[in-house]
N, C-alpha and C positions, 0 to 999 in steps of 0.2 A: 185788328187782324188776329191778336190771337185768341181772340174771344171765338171766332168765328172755327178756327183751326182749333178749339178746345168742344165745338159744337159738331167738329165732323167726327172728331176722335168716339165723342159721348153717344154718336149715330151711330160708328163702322163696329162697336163695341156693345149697342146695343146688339146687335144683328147678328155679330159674330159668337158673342156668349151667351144668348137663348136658347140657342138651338142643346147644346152640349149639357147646359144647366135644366136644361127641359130631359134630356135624355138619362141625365144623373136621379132625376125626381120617380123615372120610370121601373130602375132599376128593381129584382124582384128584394133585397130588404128591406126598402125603404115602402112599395106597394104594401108589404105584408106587412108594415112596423104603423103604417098608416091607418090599414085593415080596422085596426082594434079600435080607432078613437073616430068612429065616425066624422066630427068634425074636424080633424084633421085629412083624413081622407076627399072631403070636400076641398078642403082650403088649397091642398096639394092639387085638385083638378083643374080648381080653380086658378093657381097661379100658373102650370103648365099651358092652360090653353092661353092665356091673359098672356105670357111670354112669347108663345107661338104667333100670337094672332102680331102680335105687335113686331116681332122679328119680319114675318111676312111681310105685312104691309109696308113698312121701314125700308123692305128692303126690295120690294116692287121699285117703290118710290125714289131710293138711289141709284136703282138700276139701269128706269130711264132716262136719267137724267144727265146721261153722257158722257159717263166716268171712263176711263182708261180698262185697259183689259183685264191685269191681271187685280184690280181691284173687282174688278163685277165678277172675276173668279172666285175673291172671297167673297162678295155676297150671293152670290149662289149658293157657296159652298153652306154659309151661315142659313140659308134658306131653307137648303135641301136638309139638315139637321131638324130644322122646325118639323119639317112634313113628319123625317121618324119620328121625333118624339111623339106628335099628333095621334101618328100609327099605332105607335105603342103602347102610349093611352088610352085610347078607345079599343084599341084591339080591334080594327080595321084590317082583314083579310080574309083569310078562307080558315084558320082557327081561332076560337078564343081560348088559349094556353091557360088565362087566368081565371080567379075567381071577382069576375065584376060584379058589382051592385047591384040590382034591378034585371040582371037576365035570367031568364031559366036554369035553373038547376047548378044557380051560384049563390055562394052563403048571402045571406043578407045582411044588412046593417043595423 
């Protein structure tokens, strides 16, 4: 039993710290500190999407699965962080604020 209660823990925890740890990677010093070393600026998109996708899915998947209220509160909540950080990264809206890789008239790598 508590193997099973150490595997809900290592789920509610994935779901709940990706989102924040994703929005922490977005931040503009840590974009601009990445800027400089191409391959780190990869590795950094890389993990942010790779944490989102997996908070998401994690957390579809404990959602339906018939939990009590105010826990599908937290995985919403953990959810709805995925999406910003996703936003924030791609620069997904009606500005690009930043200077991303490969768009028009942004520095390149």
């Amino acid at each position: 039993m508590e193997s099973l209660a150490l595997l809900v823990v290592v789920i509610l925890t994935v779901i709940m710290l990706s989102g924040p740890l994703g929005i922490l990677l977005t931040i503009n010093p840590i974009w601009n500190a990445a800027l400089k070393v191409p391959a780190l600026w990869y590795a950094r998109r890389v993990l942010i999407s790779v944490l989102a996708v997996v908070g998401i899915v994690a957390g579809f998947q404990v959602l339906f699965s018939g939990i009590p209220f105010l826990a599908s509160l937290m995985v919403m909540s953990g959810m709805s962080f995925n999406i910003i950080a996703i936003k924030l990264e791609y620069q997904i809206g009606k500005f690009n604020k930043r200077a991303t890789p490969g768009t028009p008239g942004a520095s390149q790598l």
